[in-house]
N, CA and C atoms as an extended XYZ file, in Angstrom:
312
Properties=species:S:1:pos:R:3:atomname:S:1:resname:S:1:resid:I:1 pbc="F F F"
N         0.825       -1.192        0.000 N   UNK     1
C         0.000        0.000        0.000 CA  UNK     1
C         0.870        1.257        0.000 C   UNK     1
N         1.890        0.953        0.445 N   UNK     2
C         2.993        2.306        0.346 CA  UNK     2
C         3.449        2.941       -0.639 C   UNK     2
N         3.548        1.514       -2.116 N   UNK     3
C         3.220        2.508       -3.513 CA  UNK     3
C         2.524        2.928       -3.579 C   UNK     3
N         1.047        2.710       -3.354 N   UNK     4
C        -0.281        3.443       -3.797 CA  UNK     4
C        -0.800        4.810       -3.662 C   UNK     4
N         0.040        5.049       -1.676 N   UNK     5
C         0.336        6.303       -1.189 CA  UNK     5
C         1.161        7.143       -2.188 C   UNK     5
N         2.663        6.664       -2.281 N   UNK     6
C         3.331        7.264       -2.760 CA  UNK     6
C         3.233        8.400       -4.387 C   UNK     6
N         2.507        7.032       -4.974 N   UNK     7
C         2.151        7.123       -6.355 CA  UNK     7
C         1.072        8.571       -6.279 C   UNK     7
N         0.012        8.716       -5.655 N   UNK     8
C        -1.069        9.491       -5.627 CA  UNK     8
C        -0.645       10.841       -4.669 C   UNK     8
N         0.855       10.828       -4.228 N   UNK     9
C         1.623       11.539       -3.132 CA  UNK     9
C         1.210       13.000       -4.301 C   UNK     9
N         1.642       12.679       -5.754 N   UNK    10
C         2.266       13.484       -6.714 CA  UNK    10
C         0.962       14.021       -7.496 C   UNK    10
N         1.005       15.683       -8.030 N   UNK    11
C        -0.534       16.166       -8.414 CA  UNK    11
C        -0.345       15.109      -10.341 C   UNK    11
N         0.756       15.561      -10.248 N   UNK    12
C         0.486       15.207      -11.964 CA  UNK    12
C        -0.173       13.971      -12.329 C   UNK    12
N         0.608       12.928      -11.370 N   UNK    13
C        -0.232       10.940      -11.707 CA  UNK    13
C        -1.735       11.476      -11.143 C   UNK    13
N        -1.985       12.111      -10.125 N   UNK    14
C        -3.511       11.637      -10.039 CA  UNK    14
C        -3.846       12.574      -11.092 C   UNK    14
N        -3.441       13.679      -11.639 N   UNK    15
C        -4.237       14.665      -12.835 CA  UNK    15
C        -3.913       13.146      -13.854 C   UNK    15
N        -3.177       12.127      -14.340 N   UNK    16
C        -3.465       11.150      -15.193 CA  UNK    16
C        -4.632        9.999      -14.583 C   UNK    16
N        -4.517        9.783      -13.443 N   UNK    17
C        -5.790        8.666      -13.145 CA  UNK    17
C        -6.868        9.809      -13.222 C   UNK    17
N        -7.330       10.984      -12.903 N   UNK    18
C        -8.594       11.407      -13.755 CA  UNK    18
C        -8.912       11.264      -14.826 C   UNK    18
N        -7.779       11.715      -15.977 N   UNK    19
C        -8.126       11.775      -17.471 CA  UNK    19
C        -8.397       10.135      -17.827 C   UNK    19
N        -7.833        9.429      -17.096 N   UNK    20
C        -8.600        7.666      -17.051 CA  UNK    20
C        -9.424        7.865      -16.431 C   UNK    20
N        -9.659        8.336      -15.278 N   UNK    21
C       -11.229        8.118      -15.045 CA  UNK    21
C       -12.139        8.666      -15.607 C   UNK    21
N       -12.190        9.241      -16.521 N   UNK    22
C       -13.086       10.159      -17.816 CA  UNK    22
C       -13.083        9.823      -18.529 C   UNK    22
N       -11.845        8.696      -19.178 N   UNK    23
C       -11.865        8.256      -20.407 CA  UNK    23
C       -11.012        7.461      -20.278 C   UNK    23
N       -11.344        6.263      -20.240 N   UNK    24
C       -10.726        4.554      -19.677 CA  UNK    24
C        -9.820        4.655      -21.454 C   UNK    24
N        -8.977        3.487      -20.940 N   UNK    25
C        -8.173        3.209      -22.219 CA  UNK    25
C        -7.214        3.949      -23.489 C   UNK    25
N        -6.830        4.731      -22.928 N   UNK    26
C        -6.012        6.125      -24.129 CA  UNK    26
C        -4.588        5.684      -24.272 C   UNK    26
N        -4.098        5.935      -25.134 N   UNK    27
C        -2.399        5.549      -25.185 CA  UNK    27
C        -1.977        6.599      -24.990 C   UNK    27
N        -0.348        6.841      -24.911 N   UNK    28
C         0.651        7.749      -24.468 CA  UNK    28
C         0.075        9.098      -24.872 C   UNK    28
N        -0.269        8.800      -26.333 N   UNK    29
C        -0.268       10.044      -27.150 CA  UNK    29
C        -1.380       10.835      -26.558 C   UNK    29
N        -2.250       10.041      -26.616 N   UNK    30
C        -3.685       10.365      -25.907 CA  UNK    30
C        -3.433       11.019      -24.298 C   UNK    30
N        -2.927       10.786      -23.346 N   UNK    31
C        -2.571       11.332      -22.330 CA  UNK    31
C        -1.620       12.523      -22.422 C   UNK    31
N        -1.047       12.529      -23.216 N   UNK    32
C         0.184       13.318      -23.250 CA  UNK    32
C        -0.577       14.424      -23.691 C   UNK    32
N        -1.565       14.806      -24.435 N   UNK    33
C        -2.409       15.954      -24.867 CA  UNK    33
C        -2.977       16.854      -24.236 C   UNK    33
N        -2.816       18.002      -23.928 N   UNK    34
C        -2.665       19.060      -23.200 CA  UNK    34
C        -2.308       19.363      -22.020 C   UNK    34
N        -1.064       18.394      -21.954 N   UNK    35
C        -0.249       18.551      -20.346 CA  UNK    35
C         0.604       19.004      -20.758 C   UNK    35
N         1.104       19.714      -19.839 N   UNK    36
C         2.513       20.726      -19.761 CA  UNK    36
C         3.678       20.076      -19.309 C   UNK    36
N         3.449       18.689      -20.130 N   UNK    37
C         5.001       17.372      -19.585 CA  UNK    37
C         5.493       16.993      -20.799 C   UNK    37
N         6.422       16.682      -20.639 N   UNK    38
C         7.038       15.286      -21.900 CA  UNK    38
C         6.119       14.544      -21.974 C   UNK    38
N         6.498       13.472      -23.208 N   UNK    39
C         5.831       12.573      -23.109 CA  UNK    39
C         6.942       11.286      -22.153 C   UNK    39
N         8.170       11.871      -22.134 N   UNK    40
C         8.764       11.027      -21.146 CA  UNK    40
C         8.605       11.395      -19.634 C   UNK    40
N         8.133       12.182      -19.655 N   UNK    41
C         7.509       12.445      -18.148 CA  UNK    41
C         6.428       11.973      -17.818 C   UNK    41
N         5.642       11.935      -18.982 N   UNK    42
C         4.282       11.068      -18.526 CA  UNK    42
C         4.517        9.435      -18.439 C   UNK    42
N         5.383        9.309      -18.965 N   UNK    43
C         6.259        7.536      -19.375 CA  UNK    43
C         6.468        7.735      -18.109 C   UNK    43
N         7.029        8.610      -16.892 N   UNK    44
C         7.551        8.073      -15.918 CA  UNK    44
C         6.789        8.005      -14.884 C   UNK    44
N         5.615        8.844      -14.812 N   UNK    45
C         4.612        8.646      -14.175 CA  UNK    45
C         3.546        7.523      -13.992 C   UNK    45
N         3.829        7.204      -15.644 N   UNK    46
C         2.788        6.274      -15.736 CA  UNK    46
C         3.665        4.725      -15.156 C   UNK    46
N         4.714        5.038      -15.283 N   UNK    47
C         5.294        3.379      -14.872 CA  UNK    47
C         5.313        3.172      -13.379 C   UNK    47
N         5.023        4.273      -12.582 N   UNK    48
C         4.747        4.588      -11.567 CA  UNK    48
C         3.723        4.471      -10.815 C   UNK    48
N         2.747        4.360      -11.801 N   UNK    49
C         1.395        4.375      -11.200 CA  UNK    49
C         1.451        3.013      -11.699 C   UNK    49
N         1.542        2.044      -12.831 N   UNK    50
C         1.787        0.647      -13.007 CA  UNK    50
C         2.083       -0.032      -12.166 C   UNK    50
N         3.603        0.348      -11.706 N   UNK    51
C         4.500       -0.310      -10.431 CA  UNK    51
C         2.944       -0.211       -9.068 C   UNK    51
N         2.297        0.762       -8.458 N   UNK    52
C         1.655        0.779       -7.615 CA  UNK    52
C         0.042        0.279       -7.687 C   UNK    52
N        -0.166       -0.629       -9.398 N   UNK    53
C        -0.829       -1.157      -10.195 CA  UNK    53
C        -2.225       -0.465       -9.995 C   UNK    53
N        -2.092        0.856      -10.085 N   UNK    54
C        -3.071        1.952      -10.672 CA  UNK    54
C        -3.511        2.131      -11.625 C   UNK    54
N        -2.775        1.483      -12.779 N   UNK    55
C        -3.142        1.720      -13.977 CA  UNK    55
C        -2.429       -0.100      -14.397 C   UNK    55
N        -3.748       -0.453      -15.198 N   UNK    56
C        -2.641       -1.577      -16.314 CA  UNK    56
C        -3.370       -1.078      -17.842 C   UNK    56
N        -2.357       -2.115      -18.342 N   UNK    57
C        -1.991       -1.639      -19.978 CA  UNK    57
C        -2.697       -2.982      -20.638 C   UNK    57
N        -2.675       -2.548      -21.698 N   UNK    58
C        -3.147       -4.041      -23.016 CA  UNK    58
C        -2.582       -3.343      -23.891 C   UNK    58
N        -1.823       -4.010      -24.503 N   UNK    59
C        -1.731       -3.884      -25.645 CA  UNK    59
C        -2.531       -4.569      -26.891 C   UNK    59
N        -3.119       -3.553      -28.018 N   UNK    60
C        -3.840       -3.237      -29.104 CA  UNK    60
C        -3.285       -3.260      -30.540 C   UNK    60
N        -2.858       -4.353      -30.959 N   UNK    61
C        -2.023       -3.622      -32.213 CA  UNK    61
C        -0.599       -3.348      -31.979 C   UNK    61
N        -0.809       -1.949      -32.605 N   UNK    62
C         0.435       -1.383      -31.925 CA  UNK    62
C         0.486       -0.617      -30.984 C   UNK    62
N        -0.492       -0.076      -30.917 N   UNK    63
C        -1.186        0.893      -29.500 CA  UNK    63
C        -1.013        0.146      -28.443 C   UNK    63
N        -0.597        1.201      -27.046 N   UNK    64
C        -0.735        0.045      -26.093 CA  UNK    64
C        -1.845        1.168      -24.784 C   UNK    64
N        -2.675        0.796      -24.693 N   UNK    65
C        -3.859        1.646      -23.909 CA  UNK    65
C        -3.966        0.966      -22.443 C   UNK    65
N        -4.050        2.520      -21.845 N   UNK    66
C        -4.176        2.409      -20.147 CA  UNK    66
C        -5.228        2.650      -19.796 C   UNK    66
N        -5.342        1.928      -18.421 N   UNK    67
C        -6.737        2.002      -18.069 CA  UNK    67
C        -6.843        2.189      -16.839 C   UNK    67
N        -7.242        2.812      -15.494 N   UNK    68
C        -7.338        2.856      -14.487 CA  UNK    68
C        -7.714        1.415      -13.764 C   UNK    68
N        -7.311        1.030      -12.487 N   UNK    69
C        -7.985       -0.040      -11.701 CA  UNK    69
C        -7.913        0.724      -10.733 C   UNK    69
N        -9.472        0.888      -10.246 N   UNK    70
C        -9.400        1.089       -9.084 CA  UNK    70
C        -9.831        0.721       -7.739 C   UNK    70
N        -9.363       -0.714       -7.758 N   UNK    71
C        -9.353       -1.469       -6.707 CA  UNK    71
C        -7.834       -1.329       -5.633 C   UNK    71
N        -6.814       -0.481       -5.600 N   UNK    72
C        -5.704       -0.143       -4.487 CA  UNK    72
C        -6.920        1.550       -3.921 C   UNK    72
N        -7.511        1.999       -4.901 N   UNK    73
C        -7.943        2.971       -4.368 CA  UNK    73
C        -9.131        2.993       -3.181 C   UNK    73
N        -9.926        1.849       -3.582 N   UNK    74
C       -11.247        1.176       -2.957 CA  UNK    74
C       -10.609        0.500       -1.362 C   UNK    74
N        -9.302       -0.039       -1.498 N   UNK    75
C        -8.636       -0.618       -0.354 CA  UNK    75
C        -8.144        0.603        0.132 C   UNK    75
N        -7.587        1.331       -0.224 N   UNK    76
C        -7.398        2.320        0.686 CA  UNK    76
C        -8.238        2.850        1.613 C   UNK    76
N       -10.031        3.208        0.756 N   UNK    77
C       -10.959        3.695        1.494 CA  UNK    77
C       -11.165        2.614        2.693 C   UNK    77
N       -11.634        1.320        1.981 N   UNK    78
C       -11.624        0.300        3.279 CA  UNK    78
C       -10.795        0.140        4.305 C   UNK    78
N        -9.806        0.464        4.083 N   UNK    79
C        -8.156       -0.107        5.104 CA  UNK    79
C        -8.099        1.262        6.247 C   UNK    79
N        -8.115        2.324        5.484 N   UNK    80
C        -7.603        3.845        6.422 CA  UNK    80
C        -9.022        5.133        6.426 C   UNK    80
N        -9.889        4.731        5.324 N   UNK    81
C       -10.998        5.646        6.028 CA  UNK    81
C       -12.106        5.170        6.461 C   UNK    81
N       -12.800        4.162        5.813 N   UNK    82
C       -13.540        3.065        6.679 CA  UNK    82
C       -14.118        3.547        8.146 C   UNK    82
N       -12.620        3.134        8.437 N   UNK    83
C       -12.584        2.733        9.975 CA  UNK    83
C       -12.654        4.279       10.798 C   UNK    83
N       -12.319        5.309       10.503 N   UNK    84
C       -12.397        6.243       11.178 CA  UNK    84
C       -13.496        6.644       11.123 C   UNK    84
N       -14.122        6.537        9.820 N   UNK    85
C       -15.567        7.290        9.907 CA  UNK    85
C       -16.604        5.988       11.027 C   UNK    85
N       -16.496        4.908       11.255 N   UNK    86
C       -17.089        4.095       12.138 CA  UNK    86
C       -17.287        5.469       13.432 C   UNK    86
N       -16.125        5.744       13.967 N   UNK    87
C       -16.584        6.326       15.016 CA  UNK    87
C       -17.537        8.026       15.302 C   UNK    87
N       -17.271        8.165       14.138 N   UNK    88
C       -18.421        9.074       13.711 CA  UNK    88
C       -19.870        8.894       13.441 C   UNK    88
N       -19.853        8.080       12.675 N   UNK    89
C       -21.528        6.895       13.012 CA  UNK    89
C       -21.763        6.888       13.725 C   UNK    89
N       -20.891        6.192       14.847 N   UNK    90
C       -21.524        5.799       16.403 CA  UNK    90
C       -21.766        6.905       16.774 C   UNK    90
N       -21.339        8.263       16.779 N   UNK    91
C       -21.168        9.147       17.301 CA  UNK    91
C       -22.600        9.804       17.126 C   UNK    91
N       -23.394        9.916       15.971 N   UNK    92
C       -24.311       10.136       15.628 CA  UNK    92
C       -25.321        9.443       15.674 C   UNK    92
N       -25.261        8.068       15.631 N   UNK    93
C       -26.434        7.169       16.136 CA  UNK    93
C       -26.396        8.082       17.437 C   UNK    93
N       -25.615        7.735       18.199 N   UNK    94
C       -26.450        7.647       19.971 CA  UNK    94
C       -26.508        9.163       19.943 C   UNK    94
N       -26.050       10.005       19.507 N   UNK    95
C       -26.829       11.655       19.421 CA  UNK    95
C       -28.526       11.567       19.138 C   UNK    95
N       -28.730       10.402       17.911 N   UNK    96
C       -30.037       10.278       17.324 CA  UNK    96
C       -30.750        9.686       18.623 C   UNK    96
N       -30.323        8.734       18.842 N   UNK    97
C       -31.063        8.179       19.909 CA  UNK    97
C       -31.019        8.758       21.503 C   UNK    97
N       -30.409        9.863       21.668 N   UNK    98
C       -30.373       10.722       22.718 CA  UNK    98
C       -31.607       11.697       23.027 C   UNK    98
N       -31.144       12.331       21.341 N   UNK    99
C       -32.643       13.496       20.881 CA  UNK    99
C       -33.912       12.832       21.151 C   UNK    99
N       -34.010       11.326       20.219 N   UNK   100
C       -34.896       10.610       20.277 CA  UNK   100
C       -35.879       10.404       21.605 C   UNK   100
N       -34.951        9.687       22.649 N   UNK   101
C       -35.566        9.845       23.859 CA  UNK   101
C       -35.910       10.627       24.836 C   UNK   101
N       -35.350       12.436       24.584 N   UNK   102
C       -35.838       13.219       25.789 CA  UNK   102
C       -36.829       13.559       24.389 C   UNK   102
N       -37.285       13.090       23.456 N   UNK   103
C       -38.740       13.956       22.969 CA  UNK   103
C       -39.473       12.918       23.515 C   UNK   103
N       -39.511       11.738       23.680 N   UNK   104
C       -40.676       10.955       23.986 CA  UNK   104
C       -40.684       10.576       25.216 C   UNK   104
């Protein structure tokens, strides 16, 4: 999980897992279009977000198109926010059921 952190640490990879999450499957060229990077900068980002398996690839031909997974992102919510918001629930149930009982 410490790539996953790391990877999403940086604005530019998550400004690329949006433009996948808007539009699944684009190759280099396709990402590389109206960012203010290389396209070897986006090569390094993207192998980055691969390595922390944020993104996988297929290759098409000769095209090779990325696609977001976002199942490290879904574990994150489960693993580290999940659990904190639990005690906020509770926190609000028994508020509900506090109010609840001095009205009746």
């Amino acid at each position: 999980m410490d790539e996953v952190f790391k990877a999403l640490a940086d604005g530019s990879r998550r400004s690329l897992l949006d433009r996948l999450h808007a539009r699944n499957g684009q190759t280099l060229g396709e990402l590389c279009d109206g960012l203010a990077m290389t396209r070897q900068a986006v090569t390094k980002h993207l192998a980055i977000l691969e390595a922390a398996n944020l993104v996988a690839t297929i290759k098409h031909g000769r095209e090779k198109l990325h696609y977001l997974n976002p199942v490290p992102i879904h574990q994150i919510g489960e693993r580290w926010i999940k659990k904190f918001e639990h005690d906020k629930l509770k926190a609000l149930s028994e508020l509900k059921r506090r109010l609840e009982s001095r009205d009746a």
